[in-house]
TORRO-344542 format. One record per residue (C-alpha): x negated, y, z negated. Coordinates in steps of 0.02 Angstrom, whole numbers, plus 50000, padded with zeros to 5 digits. Layout:
XYZ...
END
This chain:
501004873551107499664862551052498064869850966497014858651111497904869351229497904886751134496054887251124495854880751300497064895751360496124908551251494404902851312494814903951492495634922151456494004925651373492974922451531493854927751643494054946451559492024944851516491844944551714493004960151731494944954251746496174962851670497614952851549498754951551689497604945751837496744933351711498624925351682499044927451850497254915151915497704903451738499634900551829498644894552000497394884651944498134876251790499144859851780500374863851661500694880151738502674882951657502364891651514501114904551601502224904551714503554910951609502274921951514501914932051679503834932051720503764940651513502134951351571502964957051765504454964351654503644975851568503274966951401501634969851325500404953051296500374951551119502364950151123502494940551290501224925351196501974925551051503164908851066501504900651124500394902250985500124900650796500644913750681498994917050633498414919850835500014930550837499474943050697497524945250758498224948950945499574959350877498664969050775497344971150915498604978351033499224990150895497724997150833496204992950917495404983551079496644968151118495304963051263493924963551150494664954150990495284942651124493544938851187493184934751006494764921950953494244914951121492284911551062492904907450868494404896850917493154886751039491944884150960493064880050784493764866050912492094856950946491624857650766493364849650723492674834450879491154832450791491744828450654493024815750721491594808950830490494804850655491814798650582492534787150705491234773150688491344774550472493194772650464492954755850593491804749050480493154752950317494524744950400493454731950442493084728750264494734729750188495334715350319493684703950236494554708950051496104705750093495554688850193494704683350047495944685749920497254676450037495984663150093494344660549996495034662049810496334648349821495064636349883494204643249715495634640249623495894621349691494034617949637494264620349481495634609449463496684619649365498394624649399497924643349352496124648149343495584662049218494834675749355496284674749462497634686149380499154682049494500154699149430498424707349507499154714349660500674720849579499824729549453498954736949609500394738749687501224749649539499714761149537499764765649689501604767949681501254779449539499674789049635500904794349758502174799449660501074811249561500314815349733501934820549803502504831249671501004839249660500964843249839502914851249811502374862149665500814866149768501974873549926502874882149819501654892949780500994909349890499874906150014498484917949926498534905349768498314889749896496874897249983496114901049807496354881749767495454877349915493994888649893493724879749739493604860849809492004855049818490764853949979492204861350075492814877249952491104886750009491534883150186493184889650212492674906950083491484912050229492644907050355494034918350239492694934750245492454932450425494224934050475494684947150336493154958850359493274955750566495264962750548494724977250426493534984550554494574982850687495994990350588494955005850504494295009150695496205013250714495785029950610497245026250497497045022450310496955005650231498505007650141499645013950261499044998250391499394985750235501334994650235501424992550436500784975450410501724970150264503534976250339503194965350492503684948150417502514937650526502534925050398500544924550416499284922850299498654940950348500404949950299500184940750140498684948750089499544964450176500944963250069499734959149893498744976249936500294986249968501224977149801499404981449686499295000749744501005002249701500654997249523499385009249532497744997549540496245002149676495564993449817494174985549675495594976949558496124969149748494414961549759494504956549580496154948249585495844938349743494004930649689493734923349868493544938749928491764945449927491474961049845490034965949970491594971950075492254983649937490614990949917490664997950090492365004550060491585014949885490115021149970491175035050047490195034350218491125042350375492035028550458491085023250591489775018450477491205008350401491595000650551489864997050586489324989750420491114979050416490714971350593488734964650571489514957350390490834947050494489374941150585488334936950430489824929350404490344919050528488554912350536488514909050370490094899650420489384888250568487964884350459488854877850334489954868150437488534861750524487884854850342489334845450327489394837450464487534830550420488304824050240490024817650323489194801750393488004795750246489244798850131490484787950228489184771450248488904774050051490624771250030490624757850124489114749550055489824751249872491434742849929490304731150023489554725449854491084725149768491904711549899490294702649881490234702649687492144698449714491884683449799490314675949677490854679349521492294669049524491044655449636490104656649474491394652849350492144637949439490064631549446489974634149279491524625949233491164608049361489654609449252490274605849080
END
């Protein structure tokens, strides 16, 4: 199912157990007023035999939605962690709009501007050329655009194996890359805390240890990014490392959340003290998002203007030359 349509689903779930539905009356209202009412259709044909929600929705969302609503119904409040993919997920959504809404009028003007380059290199430089009344003039380098050509050629090829190597590797190691591009590497780390320290709170509330939900979760196979750091916890105790060397080995985690974990408080103050960090954290998150989505659009007309100035220099330079040369 489309991610559009996921969060739109989850949001209107959200409401309508905020004003006091249960899962199977908010389905059942979703069916009658929504238009492409087959597939929750099916889901309450799933729900009406018996099946639980978190397995009944599980061919209709990502793996990652699958895990957080799985793990919900196992061990803690599945209407209450819904409530919260519902506000997260929505809100994710119109930051992802934004974005495409600032950057719609920068990428017209770049398109824009490579049709002018490429109009004056097939237009305005042979008229250059034919001024200077030379059968090949000195600035125009006729093998230019297949030098070009074999660059680029040669970009993507290094691109493309790169990008092979790079799925090759875990999904821990390619979230570690990420947290390390800049402008967006800060971004995602809070987003990364949220979601981790969010699922630890929810999964200590459980009463059970942190090891033994790491085995549950690792023997699951959900193919998620959560069973991967499941399955990294479970694969380090075993080795005979502690919770800290985790923290250590996976740098994108913050360490603020191991500290709660080595105070040795009772675990509701666990609990407590991992759910108000998720909110630092998913602040912290929005915030930065919202920073940049202020730098998206100057840094996109600067781009612009430099390749502005470039055409322009393109075009006079070579006006220059053939000048100079009439002149002599």
């Amino acid at each position: 199912m489309p991610r559009r349509q996921q969060v739109e689903f989850l949001s209107l779930l959200g409401q309508l157990i905020q004003s006091g539905y249960s899962i199977n009356q908010a389905t059942n209202f979703i069916q009658q007023i929504s238009r492409e009412s087959s597939w929750v259709k099916d889901l309450n044909l799933e729900l009406a035999k018996g099946k639980n929600f978190a397995f009944a929705i599980k061919p209709y969302l990502n793996n990652s939605l699958n895990f957080q609503i799985g793990m919900a119904d196992r061990y803690g409040n599945l209407e209450k962690i819904l409530l919260q993919l519902a506000d997260f997920s929505e809100k994710c959504l119109k930051q992802e709009n934004k974005i495409k809404q600032i950057l719609r009028y920068p990428l017209v003007l770049v398109f824009l501007l490579i049709g002018i380059a490429v109009a004056v290199k097939i237009f305005l430089l042979p008229i250059l050329s034919s001024w200077s009344n030379q059968q090949r003039v000195d600035f125009v380098d006729e093998y230019f655009w297949f030098k070009v050509l074999g660059v680029v050629l040669m970009t993507l090829l290094f691109l493309f194996y790169r990008w092979q190597s790079f799925k090759k590797m875990s999904k821990l190691k390619q979230l570690a890359f990420y947290t390390k591009i800049p402008l967006f590497g800060k971004t995602l780390n809070h987003l990364i805390n949220y979601q981790f320290s969010l699922q630890l709170s929810m999964l200590t509330a459980s009463g059970l240890q942190i090891s033994q939900i790491a085995k549950d979760i690792s023997k699951n196979n959900s193919h998620s990014v959560e069973s991967d750091f499941a399955e990294k916890l479970v694969e380090m105790l075993e080795d005979g490392h502690s919770f800290s060397d985790y923290f250590h080995e996976l740098s994108f985690l913050d360490p603020t959340i191991d500290i709660y974990f080595q105070q040795g408080a009772n675990k509701e103050l666990l609990n407590r003290n991992l759910k108000i960090y998720s909110k630092i954290s998913y602040e912290k998150f929005l915030t930065s998002v919202d920073r940049l989505i202020s730098l998206i659009q100057p840094l996109s007309f600067a781009i612009v203007g430099i390749g502005i100035v470039f055409l322009y220099l393109s075009m006079l330079m070579p006006m220059y030359q053939t000048l100079g040369g009439l002149n002599q």
